[in-house]
Structures are given as C-alpha cells and as structure tokens.
C-alpha positions in Angstrom: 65.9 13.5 20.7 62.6 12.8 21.6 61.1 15.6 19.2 63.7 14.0 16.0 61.4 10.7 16.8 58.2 12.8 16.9 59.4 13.8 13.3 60.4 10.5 12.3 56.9 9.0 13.5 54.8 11.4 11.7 56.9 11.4 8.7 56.3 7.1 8.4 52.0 8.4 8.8 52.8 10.8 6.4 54.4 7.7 4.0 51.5 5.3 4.7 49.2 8.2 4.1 50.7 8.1 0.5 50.8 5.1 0.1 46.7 4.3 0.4 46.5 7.7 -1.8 49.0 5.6 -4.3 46.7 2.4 -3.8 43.7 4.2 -4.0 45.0 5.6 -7.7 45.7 2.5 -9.1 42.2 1.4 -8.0 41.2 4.8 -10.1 42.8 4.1 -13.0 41.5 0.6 -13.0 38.1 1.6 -13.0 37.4 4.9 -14.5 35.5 7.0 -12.2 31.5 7.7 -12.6 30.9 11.3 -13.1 27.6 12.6 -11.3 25.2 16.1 -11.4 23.1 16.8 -8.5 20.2 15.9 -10.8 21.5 12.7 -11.6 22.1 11.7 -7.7 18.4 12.6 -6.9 17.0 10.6 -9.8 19.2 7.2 -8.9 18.0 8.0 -4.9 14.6 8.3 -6.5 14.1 5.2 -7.9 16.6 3.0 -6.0 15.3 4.3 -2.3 13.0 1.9 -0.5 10.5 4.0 1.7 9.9 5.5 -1.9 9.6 2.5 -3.6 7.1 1.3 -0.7 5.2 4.6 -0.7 4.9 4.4 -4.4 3.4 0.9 -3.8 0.8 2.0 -1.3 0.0 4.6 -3.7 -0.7 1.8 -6.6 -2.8 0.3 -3.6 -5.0 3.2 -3.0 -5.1 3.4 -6.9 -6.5 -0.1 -6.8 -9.0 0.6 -3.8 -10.9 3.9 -5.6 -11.4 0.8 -8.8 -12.6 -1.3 -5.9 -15.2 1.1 -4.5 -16.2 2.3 -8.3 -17.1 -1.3 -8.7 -19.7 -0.7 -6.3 -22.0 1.1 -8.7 -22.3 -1.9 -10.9 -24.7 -4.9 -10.6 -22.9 -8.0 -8.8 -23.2 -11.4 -10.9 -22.4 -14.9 -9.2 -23.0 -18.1 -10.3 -23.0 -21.3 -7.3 -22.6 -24.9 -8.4 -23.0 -27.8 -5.5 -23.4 -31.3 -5.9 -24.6 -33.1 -2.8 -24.9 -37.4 -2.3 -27.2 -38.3 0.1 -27.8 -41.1 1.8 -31.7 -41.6 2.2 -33.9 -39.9 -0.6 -36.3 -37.3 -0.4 -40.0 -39.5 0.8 -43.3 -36.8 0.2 -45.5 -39.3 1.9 -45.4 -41.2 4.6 -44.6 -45.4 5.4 -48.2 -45.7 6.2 -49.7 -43.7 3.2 -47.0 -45.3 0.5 -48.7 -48.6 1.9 -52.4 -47.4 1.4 -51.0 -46.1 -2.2 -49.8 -49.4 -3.6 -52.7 -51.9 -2.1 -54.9 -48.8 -3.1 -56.5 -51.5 -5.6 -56.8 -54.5 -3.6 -58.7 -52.0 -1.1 -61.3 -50.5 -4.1 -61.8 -54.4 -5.3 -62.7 -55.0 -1.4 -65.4 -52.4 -1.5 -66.7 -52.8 -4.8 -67.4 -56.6 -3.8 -69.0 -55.3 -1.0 -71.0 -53.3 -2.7 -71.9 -56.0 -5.2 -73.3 -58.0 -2.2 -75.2 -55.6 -0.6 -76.5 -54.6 -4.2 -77.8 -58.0 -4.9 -79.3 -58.6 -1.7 -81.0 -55.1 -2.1 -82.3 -57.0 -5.5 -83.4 -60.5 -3.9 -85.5 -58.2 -1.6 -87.2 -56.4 -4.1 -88.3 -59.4 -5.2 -90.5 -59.3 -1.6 -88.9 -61.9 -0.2 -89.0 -60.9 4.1 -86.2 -61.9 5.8 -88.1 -64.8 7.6 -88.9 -66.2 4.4 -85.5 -65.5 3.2 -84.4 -67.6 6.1 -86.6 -70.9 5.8 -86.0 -73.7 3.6 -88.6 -73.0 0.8 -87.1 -69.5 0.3 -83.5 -70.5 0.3 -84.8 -72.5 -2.1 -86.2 -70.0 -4.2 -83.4 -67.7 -3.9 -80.9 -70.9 -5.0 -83.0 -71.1 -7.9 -83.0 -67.9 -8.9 -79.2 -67.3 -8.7 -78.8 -70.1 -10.9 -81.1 -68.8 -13.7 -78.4 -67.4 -16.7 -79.5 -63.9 -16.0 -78.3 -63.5 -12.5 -75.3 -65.0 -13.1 -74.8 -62.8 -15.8 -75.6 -60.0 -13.2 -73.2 -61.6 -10.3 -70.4 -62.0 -12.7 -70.5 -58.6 -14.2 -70.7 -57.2 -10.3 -68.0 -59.7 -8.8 -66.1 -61.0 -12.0 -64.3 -57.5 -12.8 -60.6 -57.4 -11.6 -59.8 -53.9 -10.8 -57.5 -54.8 -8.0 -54.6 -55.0 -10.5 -54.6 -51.3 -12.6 -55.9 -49.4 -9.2 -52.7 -51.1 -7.8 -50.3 -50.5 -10.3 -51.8 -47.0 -11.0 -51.0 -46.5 -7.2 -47.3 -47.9 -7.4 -46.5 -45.0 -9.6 -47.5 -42.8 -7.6 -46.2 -44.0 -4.8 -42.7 -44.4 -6.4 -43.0 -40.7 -7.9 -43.5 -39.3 -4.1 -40.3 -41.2 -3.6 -37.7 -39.3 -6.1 -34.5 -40.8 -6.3 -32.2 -37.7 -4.7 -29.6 -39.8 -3.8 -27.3 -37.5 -6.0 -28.3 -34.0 -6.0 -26.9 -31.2 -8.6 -27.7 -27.8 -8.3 -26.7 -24.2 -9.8 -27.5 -21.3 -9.1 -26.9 -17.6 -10.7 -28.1 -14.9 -8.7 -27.7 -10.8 -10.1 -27.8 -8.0 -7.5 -28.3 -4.4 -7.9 -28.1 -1.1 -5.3 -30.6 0.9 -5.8 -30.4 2.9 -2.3 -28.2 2.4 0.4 -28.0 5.9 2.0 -25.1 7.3 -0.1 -22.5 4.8 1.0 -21.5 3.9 -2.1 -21.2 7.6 -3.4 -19.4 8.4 -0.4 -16.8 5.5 -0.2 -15.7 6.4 -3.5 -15.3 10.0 -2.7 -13.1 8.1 0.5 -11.5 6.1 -2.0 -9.9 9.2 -4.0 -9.1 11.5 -1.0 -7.0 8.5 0.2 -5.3 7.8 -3.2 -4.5 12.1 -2.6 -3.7 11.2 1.0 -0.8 8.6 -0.4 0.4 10.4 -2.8 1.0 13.3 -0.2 2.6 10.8 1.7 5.1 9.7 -0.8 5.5 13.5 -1.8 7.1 14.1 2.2 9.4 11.4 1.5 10.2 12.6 -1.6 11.4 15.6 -0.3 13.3 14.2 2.7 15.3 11.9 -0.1 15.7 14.8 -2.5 17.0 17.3 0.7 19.3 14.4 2.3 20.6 14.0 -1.1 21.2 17.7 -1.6 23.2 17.7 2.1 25.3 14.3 0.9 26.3 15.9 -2.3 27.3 19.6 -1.7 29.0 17.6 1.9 31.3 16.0 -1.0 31.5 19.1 -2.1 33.2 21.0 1.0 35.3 17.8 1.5 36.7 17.8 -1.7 37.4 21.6 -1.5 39.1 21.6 1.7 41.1 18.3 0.4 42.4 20.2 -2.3 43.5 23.3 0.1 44.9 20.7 2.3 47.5 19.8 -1.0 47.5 23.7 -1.6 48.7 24.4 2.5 50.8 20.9 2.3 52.7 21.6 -1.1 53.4 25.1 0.2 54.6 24.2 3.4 56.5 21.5 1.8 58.2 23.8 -0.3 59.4 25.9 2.1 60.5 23.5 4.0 63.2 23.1 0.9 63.6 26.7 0.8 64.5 27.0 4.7 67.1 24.2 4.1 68.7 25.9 1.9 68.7 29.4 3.8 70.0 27.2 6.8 73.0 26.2 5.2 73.2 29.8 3.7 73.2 30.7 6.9 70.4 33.6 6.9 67.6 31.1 8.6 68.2 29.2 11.7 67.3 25.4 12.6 64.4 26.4 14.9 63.2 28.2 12.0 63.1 25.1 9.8 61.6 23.1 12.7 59.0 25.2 12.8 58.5 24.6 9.6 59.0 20.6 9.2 56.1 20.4 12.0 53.4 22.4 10.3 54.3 20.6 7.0 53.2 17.3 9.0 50.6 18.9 10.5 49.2 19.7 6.6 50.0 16.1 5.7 47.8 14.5 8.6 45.0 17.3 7.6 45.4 16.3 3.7 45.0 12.6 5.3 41.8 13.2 7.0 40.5 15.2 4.4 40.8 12.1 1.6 39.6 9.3 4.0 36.7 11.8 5.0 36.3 12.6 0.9 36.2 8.9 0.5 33.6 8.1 3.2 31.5 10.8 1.8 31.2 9.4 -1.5 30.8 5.9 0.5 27.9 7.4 2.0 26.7 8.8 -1.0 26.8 6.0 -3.1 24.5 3.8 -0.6 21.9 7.3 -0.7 21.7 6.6 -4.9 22.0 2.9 -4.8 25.5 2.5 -6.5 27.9 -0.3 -4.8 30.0 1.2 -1.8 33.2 0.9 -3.6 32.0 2.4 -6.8 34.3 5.2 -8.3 32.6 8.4 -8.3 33.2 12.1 -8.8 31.2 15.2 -8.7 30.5 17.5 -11.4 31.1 20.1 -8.9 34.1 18.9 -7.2 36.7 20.9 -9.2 34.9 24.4 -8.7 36.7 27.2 -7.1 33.9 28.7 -5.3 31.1 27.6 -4.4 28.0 29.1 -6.3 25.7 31.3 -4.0 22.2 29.9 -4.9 19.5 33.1 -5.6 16.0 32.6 -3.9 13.2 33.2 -5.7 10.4 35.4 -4.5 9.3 34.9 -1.2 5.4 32.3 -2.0 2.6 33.6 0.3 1.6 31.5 3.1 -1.9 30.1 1.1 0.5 28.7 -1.7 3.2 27.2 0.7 0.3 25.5 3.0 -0.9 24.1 -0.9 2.4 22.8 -1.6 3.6 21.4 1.6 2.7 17.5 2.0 2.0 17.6 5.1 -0.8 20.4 5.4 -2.2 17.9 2.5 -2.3 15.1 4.1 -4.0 16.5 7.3 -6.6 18.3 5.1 -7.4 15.2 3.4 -7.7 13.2 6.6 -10.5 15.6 8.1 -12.4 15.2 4.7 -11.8 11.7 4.6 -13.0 11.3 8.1 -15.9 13.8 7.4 -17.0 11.0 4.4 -16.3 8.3 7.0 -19.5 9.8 9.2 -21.5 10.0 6.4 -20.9 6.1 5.7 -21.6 5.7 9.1 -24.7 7.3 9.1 -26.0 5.5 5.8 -25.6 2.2 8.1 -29.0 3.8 10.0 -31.0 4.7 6.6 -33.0 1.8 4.6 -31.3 -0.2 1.9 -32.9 -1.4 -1.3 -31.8 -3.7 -3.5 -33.1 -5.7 -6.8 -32.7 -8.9 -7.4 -32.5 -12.3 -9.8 -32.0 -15.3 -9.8 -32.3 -18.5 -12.1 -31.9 -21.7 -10.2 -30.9 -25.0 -11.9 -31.8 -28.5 -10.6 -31.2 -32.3 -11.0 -33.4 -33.7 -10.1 -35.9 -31.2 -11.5 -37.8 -30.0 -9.0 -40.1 -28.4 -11.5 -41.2 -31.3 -13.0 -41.9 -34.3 -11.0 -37.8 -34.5 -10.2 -37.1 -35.9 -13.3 -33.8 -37.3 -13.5 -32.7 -34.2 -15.9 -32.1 -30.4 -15.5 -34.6 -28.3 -14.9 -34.7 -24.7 -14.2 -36.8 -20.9 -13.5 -35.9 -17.3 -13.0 -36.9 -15.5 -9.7 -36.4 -12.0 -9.7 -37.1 -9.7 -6.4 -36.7 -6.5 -3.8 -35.1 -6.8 -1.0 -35.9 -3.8 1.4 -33.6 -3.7 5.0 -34.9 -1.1 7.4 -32.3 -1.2 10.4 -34.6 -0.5 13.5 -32.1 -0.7 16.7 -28.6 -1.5 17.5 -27.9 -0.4 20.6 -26.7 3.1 19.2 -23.5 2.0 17.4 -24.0 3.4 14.2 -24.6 7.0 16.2 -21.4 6.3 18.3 -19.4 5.1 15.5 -20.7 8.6 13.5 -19.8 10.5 16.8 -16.7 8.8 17.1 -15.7 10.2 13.0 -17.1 13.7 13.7 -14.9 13.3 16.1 -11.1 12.5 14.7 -12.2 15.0 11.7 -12.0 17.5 14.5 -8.9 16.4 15.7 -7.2 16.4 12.2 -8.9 19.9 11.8 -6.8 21.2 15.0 -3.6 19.1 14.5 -3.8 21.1 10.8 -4.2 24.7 12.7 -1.5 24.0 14.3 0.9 22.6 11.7 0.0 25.8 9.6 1.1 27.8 12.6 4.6 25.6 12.6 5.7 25.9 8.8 4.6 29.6 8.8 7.3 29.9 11.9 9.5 27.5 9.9 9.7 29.6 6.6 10.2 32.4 8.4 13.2 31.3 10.6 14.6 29.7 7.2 14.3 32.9 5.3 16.2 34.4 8.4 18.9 31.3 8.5 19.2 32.3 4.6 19.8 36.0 5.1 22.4 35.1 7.8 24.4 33.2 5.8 24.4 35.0 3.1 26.0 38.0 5.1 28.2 35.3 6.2 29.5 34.6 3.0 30.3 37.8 2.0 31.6 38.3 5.3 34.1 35.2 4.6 35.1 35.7 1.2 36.2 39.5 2.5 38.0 38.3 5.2 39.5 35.3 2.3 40.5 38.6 0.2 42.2 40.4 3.1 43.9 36.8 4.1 45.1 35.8 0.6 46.4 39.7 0.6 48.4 39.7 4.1 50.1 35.9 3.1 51.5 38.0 -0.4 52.9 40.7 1.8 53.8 38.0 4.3 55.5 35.8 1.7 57.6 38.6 -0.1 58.4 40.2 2.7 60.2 36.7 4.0 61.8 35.9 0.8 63.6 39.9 1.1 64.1 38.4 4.9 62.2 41.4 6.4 59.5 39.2 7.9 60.3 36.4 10.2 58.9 32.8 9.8 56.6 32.5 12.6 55.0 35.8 10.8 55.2 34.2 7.7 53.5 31.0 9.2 50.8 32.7 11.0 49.9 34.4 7.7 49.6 31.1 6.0 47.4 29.9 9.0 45.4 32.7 8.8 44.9 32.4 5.2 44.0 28.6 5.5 41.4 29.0 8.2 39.8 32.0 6.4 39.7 29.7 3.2 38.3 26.8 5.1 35.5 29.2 6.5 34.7 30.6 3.4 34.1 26.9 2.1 31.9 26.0 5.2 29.9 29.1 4.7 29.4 28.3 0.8 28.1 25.0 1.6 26.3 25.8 4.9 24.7 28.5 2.5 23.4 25.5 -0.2 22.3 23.5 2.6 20.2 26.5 3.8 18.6 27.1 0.0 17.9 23.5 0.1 15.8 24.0 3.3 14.1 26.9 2.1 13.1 24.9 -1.0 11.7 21.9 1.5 9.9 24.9 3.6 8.3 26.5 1.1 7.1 22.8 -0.5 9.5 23.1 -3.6 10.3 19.2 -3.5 7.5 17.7 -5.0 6.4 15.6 -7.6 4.6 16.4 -10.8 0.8 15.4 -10.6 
C-alpha cells in the first residue's frame, strides 16, 4: 500500500511536471524563440555589459587626458575683464598740496606785490634819499611828491595793478583737479599670452604619461574583455550540456516508458511478473523527475544567459548548438612561445606600462628641481586711461616679458617625491617577474588540463560505444526473454550514465579550450 501511494505521488509530479512543459509551450509558440551563435552572445555581452561599458569610458578619458597634456605645447591665451566702483577716488597729491595748488595765484600775486614794494623803495633810495631823511617831514614830503608825478604812477600801476592772482589760480585748479581723477568706476581688461620655453622636460614627459596610460586602459578593458568573452563561453556551451542531457532524459524516459507498456502486456501474457513491472514503473519516474530537473535547469540556464547578453529574463532563446549530437572537440592551435603570450596577456601589459609610467612620473618629478622659462605678453586695457592723464576713455599698451623660476630649496620634496617613483616602478618591475612566472605555470597546467580531457573524451565516447552495444544485446536478448529485467535495466543505466559522461567530458573539454584561449591571451581586442 504504502509503495502504490509512492507511485501515485510521483506519478501527480510527473503530471505537474507536464503540465509547466505544456505551459511553457504555449508560451513558445506565442513568442517565437530567438536563435543565438556563440558569436552572437559574445557581441550582445560586449556591448550590453557594464564594467565594459565603464572600462570603455575610462578609456575615452585617458583618450581625452593625452589631448589635455598635448595642449601643453601650445602658447596659453586669456583674456580678464573687471569692473570695480569705488567709493573714494584715486587723490596723487595731498589735502595740503591740492590747497597750495588752487590758491597757487593768490600766493604769486602776494609776492610779486612784495616785490613791487621792495622794488620801489630800492628806487626812492637811489634817488639818495637816507633813511633819516626819508623819515622827517621834508622828505616824506618829497617822496609824496614824487609818487604823485604821472611817471611813478605809471611805474606803481604797472608793478601793483597787474592781476595774476586769477590765471595762476585757475591754471592751478586744473591741475589740482587732474591729480584728482574721477575712478569712482573703474574698467579694466586684460589679455595676457604665455609660452614654455623650458621647464625641464615635463611637458615632453607627461605626454609620453599621457599615452602609456591611454595603453594602460585599454589593457584594462582588454582583461575584462576576456573575463566577459570566457564567462560567456562557460554560459553558452553550460546550455549546451543541459540541453543534451534534457534530451537523453526524454530518450531514457520514452524508453522506460515504453517498456513499461511492453511489461504490462507480458504480465498479463504471463511470461513477466508484477515485480518485474514495478521495477520498471519506478525507474520510469525516476527518468520523469530527471527530465524535470533537466528543463527547469535548461530554463535557468538560458535565464542566466540572457542577463550575461542583456536580453530580458523571460526572453525565448535557443542555441544554434542545442540540437547537436556530439559535442565538437575544439583543435588547439600551436602551442605561442612564452615572449608572445606575455605580449598578448593584459595583464603583463598593464604592469609593464605602470613601471614605465612611473619611470616618466620621476622624471616629472625631477623637472620640478630644474629652472623654468617662460615668455610672455600682455596688453592691458584701461578706463580711466591710465596712459593719458585717466581720461575718461580706453586706453591701452602691450607688455611683453621672461619670466625665469630657479627653485632653490624645498625641504627635499621634489628628491623624495622622485625617490618615492623610482620606487613603485620597482615595485611594478617585481609584481611583473612574478606574474610572468604565474601565466607561464598557468599555460602550462592548461595545456595539461587540455591533454587530460581530451584522453577523457575519447575515453568516454569508447566506453558510450561499448554501453550503447551491451543495452542492444541487453534489449534483444529480453525481448527473446533470455535476459532478465533487472539486466535489462542495469544495461539501460549503464548506457545513460556513460552518455551523460560523455556529454560532461565534451563540454568540460570546451570549457578547457576556452581557458587555454584566455591563457595564452587569445581574447583580445583589435588595436
């Protein structure tokens, strides 16, 4: 009893099972599957997988950084326009001197008249009149008389009458006011031109940097090139064994199935017992579940696979090699010396081009500690004009120049710093010794891995020969009633597990070749 509901339990698995195959068929003929080639699946991960995608972008960038250092060769142009409001003006004198300039006038008329008096008592004494008689009433006298005659007044008028208080003064206003430009609002522009002449080979060097690190990214896309390109290989001939050993699985369960008929029917003929058919029965379940687990593992495969190329997860795909009956056995080429495979592989690259890089880096470092020279020109532009009295218009003038920087001492950074790069080239020196050492043990144990599987191959499709032999003896030798059934099953057993390992070894043997090809640096791009 309790193996009949065994039966019964796995036969209502065995009814869903075909069920979701039913569902899923529908779904197929809804949507007509997508037929894929290797090729195609790596070209669709190509362009649809992200790390790519980014290491293409920082590959654009390093593109972009060589153009930035070429730049460096050329002359750098600017131009600078400020305006500026202040709130005092500019003053070229002082309070005290702007005074003396504007009563500059006043001042000269104060002197001249003193002058004129001193001149024309100079005058009454040539007319040798002492002081004492001067001073008494008969020589006041005189000198009254005289200053009234019509030549002395002529004389005192042309010495006191002039007025040259008024021009001196206004004379000295202007000036004053043009030592008092208005800058209230202040315009000015500049353009200024700069050429390298010699800054110690820096800028030779950074762009020499600048296209060893454009190499360097492009080695560093190239390894995750080849990581997409082998993970897609693995997804895709995976599919591959999946769908192989799904379509034994309806091979095993379709035979097992049948002779499940044909022991009902010998049952009731009377030449086959009921153990024999219940033996039977349970490895025809047994081939259901397996043909179960083989199409939900064929369909999270593809699952898989279509998320590795960028399709939706429930796209409908199939495999150009899904309906082959054996796998193909892929031929090596010859084996590439070490020198070629060290040239090929991305990541000997990239360490080589990070010790040259670093040995450029100490050269920059060292140009930091030699002079720098450097032309220059300018033409500034003012309003006020500056070269003209600051006029309230523009006014400008060319400058042109050397500028000369002799770095003297800095505490020894720029030695340090060179140390320091002298340094990590070393390091990327040793780290590439060693890698070298690592790919040629690599290549090696994949050549070996290769060679194995290869025998292994062989080895499995002679023992799928002898297997697919023994079940035809097996078979008519059960159908003349010779051989028993648990003979009969065993060689179908037999046969199915030395099918599945032929499979396994096919596909184990393209994943192998796949890894050769990633040893020996065969995923790469085109330069």
């Amino acid at each position: 009893m309790r193996f009949n509901k065994m039966c019964d339990m796995t036969k209502i698995k065995t009814m869903a099972a075909a069920a979701v195959i039913m569902l899923a068929g529908a779904a197929a003929y809804a949507q007509s599957p997508r037929i894929l080639t290797l090729d195609e699946c790596r070209d669709m991960a190509i362009e649809s997988n992200r790390d790519l995608v980014q290491a293409r972008t920082k590959v654009q960038m390093a593109d972009y950084d060589r153009k930035i250092a070429l730049a460096n060769y050329f002359p750098k142009v600017s131009a600078t326009g400020a305006y500026m409001y202040n709130t005092r003006s500019i003053q070229l004198v002082s309070d005290e001197q702007s005074d003396r300039l504007r009563n500059a006038g006043t001042t000269v008329q104060q002197k001249v008249n003193e002058g004129a008096d001193a001149y024309m008592h100079n005058l009454l004494a040539q007319f040798g009149l002492s002081s004492a008689i001067a001073g008494s009433p008969l020589g006041q006298a005189l000198i009254d008389a005289i200053k009234n005659t019509e030549k002395w007044r002529n004389i005192d008028q042309a010495l006191h009458g002039a007025d040259i208080a008024t021009p001196i003064n206004e004379i000295g206003r202007e000036v004053d006011d043009a030592l008092h430009p208005d800058s209230h609002n202040l315009v000015i522009g500049v353009v200024s031109v700069q050429q390298p002449v010699f800054v110690g080979g820096k800028i030779v060097l950074s762009n020499q940097m600048a296209a060893l690190a454009r190499e360097l990214a492009q080695g560093q896309y190239d390894m995750k090139y080849a990581d997409i390109l082998t993970d897609i290989d693995q997804a895709y001939w995976q599919i591959v064994s999946v769908a192989s050993k799904k379509k034994l699985a309806e091979s095993y369960s379709d035979l097992l199935h049948q002779m499940v008929k044909d022991v009902d029917v010998m049952v009731q003929a009377g030449v086959a017992t009921k153990s024999d058919a219940l033996q039977i029965k349970v490895k025809a379940n047994e081939a259901d579940m397996m043909l179960t687990k083989a199409t939900n593992g064929l369909v999270l495969s593809k699952m898989l696979l279509c998320k590795k190329v960028g399709l939706p997860l429930d796209t409908e795909i199939v495999l150009s090699d899904e309906d082959i009956e054996s796998v193909p056995v892929p031929v090596p080429g010859a084996p590439k010396d070490l020198e070629s495979i060290y040239a090929d592989r991305p990541e000997t690259r990239c360490l080589d081009l990070a010790g040259k890089i670093y040995d450029k880096k100490a050269g920059v470092v060292r140009a930091d500690m030699m002079p720098q020279v450097a032309l220059m020109a300018n033409y500034i532009l003012t309003n006020p004009n500056i070269y003209n009295g600051f006029q309230k218009n523009f006014g400008g003038a060319f400058s042109f120049g050397v500028m000369v920087n002799v770095p003297i001492f800095h505490g020894f950074e720029a030695l340090n710093k060179t140390r320091k790069a002298k340094a990590e080239a070393t390091l990327y020196r040793e780290q590439l010794a060693d890698a070298k050492d690592l790919i040629n043990l690599q290549v090696t144990q994949q050549r070996k891995i290769f060679e194995e599987t290869l025998a292994k191959v062989n080895m499995a499709e002679s023992n799928l020969e002898e297997a697919e032999e023994n079940m035809k003896k097996a078979t008519t030798g059960y159908e003349a009633g010779v051989v028993d059934t648990n003979t009969m099953l065993g060689s179908q057993t037999a046969w199915l597990k030395a099918h599945s390992e032929y499979i396994d070894a096919g596909i184990e043997l393209q994943m192998a070749y796949c890894s050769i090809k990633k040893a020996e640096g065969e995923y790469k791009t085109e330069k």
